[in-house]
KEKOL-407010 format. One line per 5 residues: number of its first residue (from 1); their letters; for each residue y negated, z, x negated of C-alpha. Coordinates in steps of 0.5 Angstrom, whole numbers. Each point is the difference from the previous one (the first is absolute). Last residue first. Layout:
NUM = a = Y/Z/X; ...
***
This chain:
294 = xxxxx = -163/204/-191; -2/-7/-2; 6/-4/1; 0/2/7; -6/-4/0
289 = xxxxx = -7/4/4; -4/-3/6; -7/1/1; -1/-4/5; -6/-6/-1
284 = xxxxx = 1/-4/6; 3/-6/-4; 4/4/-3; 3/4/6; 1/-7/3
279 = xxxxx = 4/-3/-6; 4/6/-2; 2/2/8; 4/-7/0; 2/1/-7
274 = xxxxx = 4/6/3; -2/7/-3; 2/6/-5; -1/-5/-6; 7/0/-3
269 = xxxxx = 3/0/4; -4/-3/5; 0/-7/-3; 7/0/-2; 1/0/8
264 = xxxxx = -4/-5/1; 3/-4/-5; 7/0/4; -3/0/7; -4/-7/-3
259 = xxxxx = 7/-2/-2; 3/-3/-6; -6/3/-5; -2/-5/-6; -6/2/0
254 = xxxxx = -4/-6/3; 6/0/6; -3/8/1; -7/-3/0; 2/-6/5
249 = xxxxx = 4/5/4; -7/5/0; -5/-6/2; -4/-4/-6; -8/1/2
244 = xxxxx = -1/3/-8; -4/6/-2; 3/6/2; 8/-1/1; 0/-5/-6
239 = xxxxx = -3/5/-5; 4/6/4; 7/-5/-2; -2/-1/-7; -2/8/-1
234 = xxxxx = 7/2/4; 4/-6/-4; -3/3/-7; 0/7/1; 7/-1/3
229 = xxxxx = 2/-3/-7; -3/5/-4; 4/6/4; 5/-4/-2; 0/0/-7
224 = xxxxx = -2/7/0; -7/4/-2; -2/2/-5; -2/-5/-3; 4/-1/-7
219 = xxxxx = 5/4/0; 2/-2/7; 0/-6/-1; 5/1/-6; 4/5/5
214 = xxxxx = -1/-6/5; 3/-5/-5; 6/5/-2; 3/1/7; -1/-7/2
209 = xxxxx = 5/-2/-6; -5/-4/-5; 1/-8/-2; -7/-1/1; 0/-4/6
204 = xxxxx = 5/4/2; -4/6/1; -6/-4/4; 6/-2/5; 4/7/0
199 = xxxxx = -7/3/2; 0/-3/7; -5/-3/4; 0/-7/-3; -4/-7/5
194 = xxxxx = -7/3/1; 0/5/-7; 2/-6/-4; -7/-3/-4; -3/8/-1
189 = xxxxx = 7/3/0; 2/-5/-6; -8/2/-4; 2/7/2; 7/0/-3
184 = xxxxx = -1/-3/-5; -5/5/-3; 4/6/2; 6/-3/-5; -5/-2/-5
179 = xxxxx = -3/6/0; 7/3/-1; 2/-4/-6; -5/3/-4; -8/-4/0
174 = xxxxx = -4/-2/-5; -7/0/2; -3/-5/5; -5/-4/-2; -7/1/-1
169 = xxxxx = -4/0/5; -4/-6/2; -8/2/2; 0/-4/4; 6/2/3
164 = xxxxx = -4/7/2; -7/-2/2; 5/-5/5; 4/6/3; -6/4/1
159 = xxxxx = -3/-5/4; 6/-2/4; 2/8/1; -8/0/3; 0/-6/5
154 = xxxxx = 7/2/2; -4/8/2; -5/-5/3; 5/-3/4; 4/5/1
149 = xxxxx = -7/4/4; -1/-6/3; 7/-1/4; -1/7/2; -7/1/4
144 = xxxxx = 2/-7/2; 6/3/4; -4/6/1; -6/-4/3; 5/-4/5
139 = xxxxx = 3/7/2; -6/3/1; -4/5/-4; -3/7/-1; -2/2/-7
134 = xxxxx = 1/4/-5; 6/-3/-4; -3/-7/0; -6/3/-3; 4/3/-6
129 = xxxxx = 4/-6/-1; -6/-5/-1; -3/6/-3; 6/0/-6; 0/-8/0
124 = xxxxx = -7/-1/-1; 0/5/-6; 7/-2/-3; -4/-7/0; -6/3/-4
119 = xxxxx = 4/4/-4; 4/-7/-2; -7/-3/-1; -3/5/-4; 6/1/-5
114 = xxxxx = 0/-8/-1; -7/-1/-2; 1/6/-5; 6/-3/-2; 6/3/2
109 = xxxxx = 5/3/-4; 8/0/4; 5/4/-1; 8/-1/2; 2/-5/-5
104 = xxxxx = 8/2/-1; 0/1/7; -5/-5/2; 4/-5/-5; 6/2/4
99 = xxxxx = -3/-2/6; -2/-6/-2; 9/-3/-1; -1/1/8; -5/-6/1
94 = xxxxx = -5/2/4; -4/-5/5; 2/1/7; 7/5/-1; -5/5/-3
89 = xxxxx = -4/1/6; 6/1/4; 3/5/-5; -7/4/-1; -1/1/7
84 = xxxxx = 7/2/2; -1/5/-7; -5/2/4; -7/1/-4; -3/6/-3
79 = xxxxx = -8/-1/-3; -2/5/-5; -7/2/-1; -3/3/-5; -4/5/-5
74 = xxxxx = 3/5/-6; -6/4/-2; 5/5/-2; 4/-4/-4; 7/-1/1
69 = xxxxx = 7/1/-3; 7/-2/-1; 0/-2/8; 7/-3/1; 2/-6/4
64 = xxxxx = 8/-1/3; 0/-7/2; 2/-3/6; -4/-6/1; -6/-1/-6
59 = xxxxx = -6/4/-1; -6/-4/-1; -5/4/-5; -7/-4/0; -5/2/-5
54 = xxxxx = -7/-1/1; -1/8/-2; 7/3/-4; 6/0/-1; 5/1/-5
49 = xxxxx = 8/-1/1; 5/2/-3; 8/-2/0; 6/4/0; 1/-4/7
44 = xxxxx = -8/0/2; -3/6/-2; -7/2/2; -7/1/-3; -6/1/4
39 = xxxxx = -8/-2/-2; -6/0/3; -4/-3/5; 1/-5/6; 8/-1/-1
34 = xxxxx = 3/-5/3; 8/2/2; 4/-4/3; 6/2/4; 7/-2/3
29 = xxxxx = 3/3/6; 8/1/3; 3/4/-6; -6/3/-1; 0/5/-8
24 = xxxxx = -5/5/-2; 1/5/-7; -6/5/-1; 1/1/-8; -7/1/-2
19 = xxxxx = -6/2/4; 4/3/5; 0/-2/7; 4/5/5; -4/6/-3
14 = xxxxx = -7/-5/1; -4/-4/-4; -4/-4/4; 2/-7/3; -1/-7/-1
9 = xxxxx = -2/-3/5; 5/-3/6; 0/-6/4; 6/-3/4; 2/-8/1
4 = xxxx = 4/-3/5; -3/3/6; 1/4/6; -5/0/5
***
């Protein structure tokens, strides 16, 4: 079964994977690292940081991480999550200025109680998942199977969320004209995305040519404006399409799409299916894979 959330430990020292110097990067994927024993440094835009035991590392959207150093007895797991997963979850209670917080932020010292009880709700779900994966089920029990497995992994996101803001991170640092540039975008694109596709409105909202605004975003994510915009539009319309009654028309309508012909269309641009094929390959559990991942 295809499911949100992916598990890996860390890995041995390898030829590909240096002690120092290994540079990762998804465009399509974010990470958070828990790290079980030992020590791992990493550089985060010019900036390092020092992990260890009880700490969390929250690797933020589209971020280029380089590992500057790691002990030998470095140990822990990684959970991976859709960029799809992140953006439908964040739309329920994350206010888009927070993710500058996590970017500035984006280490987390747990309690001994909170250490225990994050590993055991990474535990839970890592074997739930692993149990799903290895056996024989039917349409109705792969559904379940599905729906159970993002609601622990949003019990999960929820409980980490509310150990971080407790502890009420300081505010953002100072920022260059383009931060502020990239920021707005985000907090616009998050509030504007169902009614505005085009990059000319996110630009002229700033007083910027189309051209300079996408070079700017461009700079600072990685990833164009417009490909922020379409990421935005297909999470939101895989949200709607997986968890909600509303028929593929009243979708494309809540998109601000003119026809259901028109939005499908999008849709399988940019997915490789229709929304129809969409819904019911989710419910049963498809593997499918988003031309935007490939």
């Amino acid at each position: 079964m295809t499911t949100p959330v992916e598990f890996s430990t860390v890995p041995p020292l390898t030829s590909t994977m240096q002690e120092e110097g290994y540079t990762f990067s998804r465009t399509d994927k974010c990470s958070l690292f828990l790290c079980q024993g030992g020590e791992l440094d990493i550089i985060q835009e010019d900036k390092t940081y020092h992990i260890r035991q009880g700490d969390i590392y929250i690797s933020p959207l589209l971020m280029s991480i380089q590992i500057k150093h790691r002990s030998k007895d470095l140990k822990g797991v990684v959970l991976t999550v859709d960029i799809d997963y992140v953006l439908t979850n964040a739309k329920k209670t994350f206010h888009p200025t927070w993710n500058f917080f996590i970017y500035e932020n984006p280490c987390l010292s747990l309690t001994k109680e909170q250490y225990v009880h994050i590993d055991q709700l990474i535990d839970a779900l890592r074997k739930r998942i692993a149990a799903i994966n290895t056996s024989v089920t039917n349409t109705q029990q792969k559904i379940i199977n599905h729906e159970l497995v993002t609601a622990m992994g949003e019990v999960l996101y929820y409980e980490i969320l509310s150990i971080y803001f407790a502890r009420q991170p300081q505010q953002p640092q100072h920022k260059d004209r383009k931060d502020h540039v990239f920021q707005n975008f985000i907090i616009s694109l998050y509030q504007n995305h169902r009614m505005e596709r085009e990059v000319t409105y996110y630009a002229q909202e700033q007083y910027l040519t189309p051209r300079y605004f996408s070079a700017i975003i461009k700079e600072k994510s990685g990833i164009s404006a417009l490909q922020w915009i379409i990421r935005m539009v297909i999470a939101d319309a895989k949200q709607m399409l997986r968890s909600s009654d509303l028929s593929i028309k009243e979708i494309a309508s809540e998109l601000n799409f003119s026809t259901q012909s028109f939005f499908g269309k999008y849709f399988k641009q940019y997915v490789g299916i229709s929304p129809t094929e969409y819904r019911n390959g989710k419910l049963v559990g498809q593997s499918q894979q988003s031309v935007l991942e490939r």
